[in-house]
MISENU-330728 format. One record per residue (C-alpha): residue number from 1; residue in three letters; y, x negated, z. Coordinates in steps of 0.5 Angstrom, whole numbers, plus 500, padded with zeros to 3 digits. Layout:
% MISENU-330728
NUM; ALA; Y; X; Z
...
//
This chain:
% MISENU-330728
1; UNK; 533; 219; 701
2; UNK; 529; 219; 708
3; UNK; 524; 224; 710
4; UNK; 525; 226; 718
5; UNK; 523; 232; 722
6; UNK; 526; 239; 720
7; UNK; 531; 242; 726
8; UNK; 533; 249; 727
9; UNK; 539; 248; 725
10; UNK; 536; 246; 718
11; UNK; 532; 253; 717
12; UNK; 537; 255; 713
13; UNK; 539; 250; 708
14; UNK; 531; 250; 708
15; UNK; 530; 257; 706
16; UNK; 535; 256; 700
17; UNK; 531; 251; 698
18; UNK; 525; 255; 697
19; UNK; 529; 260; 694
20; UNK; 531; 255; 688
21; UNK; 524; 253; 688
22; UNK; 521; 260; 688
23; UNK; 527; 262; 682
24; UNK; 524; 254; 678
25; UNK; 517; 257; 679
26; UNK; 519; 264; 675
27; UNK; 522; 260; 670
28; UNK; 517; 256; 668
29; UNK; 511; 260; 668
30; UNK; 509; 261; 676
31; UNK; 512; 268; 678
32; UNK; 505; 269; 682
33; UNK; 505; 264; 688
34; UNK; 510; 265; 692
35; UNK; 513; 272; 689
36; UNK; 519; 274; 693
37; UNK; 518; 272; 700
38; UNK; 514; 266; 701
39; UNK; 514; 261; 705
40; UNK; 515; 267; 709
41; UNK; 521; 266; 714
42; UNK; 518; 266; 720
43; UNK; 512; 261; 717
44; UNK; 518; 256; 716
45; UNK; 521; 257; 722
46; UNK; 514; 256; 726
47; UNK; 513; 249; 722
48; UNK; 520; 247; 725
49; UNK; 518; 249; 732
50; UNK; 511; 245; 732
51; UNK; 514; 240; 730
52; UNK; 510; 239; 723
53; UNK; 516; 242; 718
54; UNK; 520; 236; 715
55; UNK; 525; 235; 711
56; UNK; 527; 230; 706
57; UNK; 535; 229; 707
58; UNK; 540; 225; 703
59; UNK; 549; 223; 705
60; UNK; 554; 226; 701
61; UNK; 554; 231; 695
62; UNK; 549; 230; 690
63; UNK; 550; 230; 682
64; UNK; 544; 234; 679
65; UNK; 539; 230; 675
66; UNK; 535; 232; 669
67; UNK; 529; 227; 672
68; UNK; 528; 232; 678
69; UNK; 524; 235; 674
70; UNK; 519; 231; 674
71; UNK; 518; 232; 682
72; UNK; 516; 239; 678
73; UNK; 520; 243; 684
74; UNK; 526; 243; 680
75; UNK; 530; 243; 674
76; UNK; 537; 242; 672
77; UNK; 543; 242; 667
78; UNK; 545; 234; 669
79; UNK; 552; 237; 671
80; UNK; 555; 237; 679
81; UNK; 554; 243; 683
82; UNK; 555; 245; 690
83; UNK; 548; 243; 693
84; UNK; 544; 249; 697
85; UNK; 542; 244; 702
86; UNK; 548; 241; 704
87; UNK; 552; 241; 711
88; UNK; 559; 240; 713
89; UNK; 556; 234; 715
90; UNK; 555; 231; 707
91; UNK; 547; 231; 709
92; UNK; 544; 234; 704
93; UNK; 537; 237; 704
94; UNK; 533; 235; 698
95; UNK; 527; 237; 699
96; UNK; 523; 241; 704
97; UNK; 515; 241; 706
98; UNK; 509; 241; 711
99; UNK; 505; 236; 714
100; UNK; 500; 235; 720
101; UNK; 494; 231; 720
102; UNK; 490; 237; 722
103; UNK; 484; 241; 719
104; UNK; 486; 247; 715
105; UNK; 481; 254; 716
106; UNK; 481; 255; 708
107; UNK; 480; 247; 707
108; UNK; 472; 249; 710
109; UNK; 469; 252; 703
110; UNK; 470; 249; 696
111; UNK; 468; 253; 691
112; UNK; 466; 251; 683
113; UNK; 467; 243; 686
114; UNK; 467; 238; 692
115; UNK; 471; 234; 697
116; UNK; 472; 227; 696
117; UNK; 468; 227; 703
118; UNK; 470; 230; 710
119; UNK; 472; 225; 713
120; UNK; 480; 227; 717
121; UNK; 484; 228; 713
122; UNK; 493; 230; 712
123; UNK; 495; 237; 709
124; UNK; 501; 238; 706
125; UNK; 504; 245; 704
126; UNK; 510; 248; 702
127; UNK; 513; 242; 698
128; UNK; 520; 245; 695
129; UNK; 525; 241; 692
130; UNK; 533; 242; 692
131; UNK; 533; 240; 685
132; UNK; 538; 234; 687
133; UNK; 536; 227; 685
134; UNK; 530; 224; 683
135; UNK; 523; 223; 687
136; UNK; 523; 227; 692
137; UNK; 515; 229; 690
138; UNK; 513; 222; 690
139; UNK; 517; 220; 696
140; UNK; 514; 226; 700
141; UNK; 506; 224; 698
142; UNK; 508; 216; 700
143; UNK; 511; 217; 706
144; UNK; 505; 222; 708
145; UNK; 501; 217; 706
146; UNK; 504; 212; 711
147; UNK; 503; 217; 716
148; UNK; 495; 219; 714
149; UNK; 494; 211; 714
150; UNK; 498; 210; 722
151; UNK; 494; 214; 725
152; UNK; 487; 212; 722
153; UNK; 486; 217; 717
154; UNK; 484; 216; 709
155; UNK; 485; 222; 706
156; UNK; 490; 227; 703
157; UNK; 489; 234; 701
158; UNK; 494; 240; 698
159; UNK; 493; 246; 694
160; UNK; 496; 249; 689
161; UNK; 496; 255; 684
162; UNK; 492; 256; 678
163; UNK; 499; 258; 674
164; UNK; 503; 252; 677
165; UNK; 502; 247; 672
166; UNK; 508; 243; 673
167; UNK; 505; 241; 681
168; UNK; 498; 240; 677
169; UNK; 501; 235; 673
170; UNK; 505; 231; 679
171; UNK; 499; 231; 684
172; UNK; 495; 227; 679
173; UNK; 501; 223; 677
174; UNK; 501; 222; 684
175; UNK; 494; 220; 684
176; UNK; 490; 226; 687
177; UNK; 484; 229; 684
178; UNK; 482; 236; 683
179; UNK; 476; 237; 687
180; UNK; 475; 245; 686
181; UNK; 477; 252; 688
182; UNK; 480; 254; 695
183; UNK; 481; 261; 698
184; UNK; 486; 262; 703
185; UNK; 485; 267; 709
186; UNK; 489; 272; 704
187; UNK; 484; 272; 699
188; UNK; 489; 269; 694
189; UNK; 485; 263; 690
190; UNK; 487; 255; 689
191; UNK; 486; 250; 686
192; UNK; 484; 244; 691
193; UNK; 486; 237; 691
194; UNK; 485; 231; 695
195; UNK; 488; 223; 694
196; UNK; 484; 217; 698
197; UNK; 487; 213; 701
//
């Protein structure tokens, strides 16, 4: 697996992936968080065209694996199946996220808690997984991880929905802690998680 910067040719195959993460949040238990539409098309496209959308890609066609339901983006029956994520190169996308080391406007109050510290820090949002072979989720926190440390940052924050208890779990699997609630610009509200590093 390698994790490197999502082109436009790979908006597509991207918007596929968020498709089949929105259909895994339906199905368990989260219809709420990104409904029909979110990641909007044109959110998706921006981050490509900024520069702060990635991909993480593997070669050849994928068999499904029942472990992927650890990275808590997709779940699947084990059986070989044409991949969402695939181009006719045999490079197939296996998961899609954002990531910038930069603040986020609704990262400023923190209700019902506190952040780690306010020290800078990498946001990441929209991580969705094809569903294909296994650690995505890890692979994404480790290398934005490595992209913090480079640069002189410490920390990582991310949020999520209150119904999304699959990616709760594999934030804390992953060493984030809750700090607190957040409220987007939309007013919608999320749960709040930052790692030190």
């Amino acid at each position: 697996m390698q994790i490197r910067r999502a082109k436009e040719e790979d908006y597509s195959r991207m918007l596929a992936v968020y498709e089949r993460a929105r259909q895994f949040m339906r199905d368990t238990g989260n219809p709420n968080q990104w409904k029909n539409t979110d990641p909007r098309p044109e959110a998706v496209l921006e981050g490509i065209r900024s520069g702060k959308a990635y991909v993480a890609v593997s070669e050849g066609k994928a068999v499904l694996e029942e472990e992927a339901v650890s990275d808590g983006m997709a779940a699947s029956d084990g059986k070989e199946e044409e991949s969402c994520g695939m181009d006719d190169s045999g490079e197939e996308i296996l998961g899609a996220f954002y990531f910038a080391i930069e603040e986020d406007a609704s990262y400023q109050e923190i209700f019902e808690g506190k952040w780690k510290n306010q020290e800078a820090y990498g946001v990441i949002h929209r991580v969705a997984s094809s569903g294909s072979g296994k650690g995505f989720a890890a692979a994404c926190f480790d290398w934005c991880r490595e992209q913090c440390l480079a640069s002189g940052c410490r920390n990582l924050r991310i949020d999520t929905h209150a119904d999304n208890k699959v990616m709760q779990h594999v934030l804390e699997k992953n060493g984030f802690a809750y700090c607190g609630k957040i409220y987007l610009q939309d007013g919608a509200m999320r749960l709040a998680y930052q790692k030190c590093l």
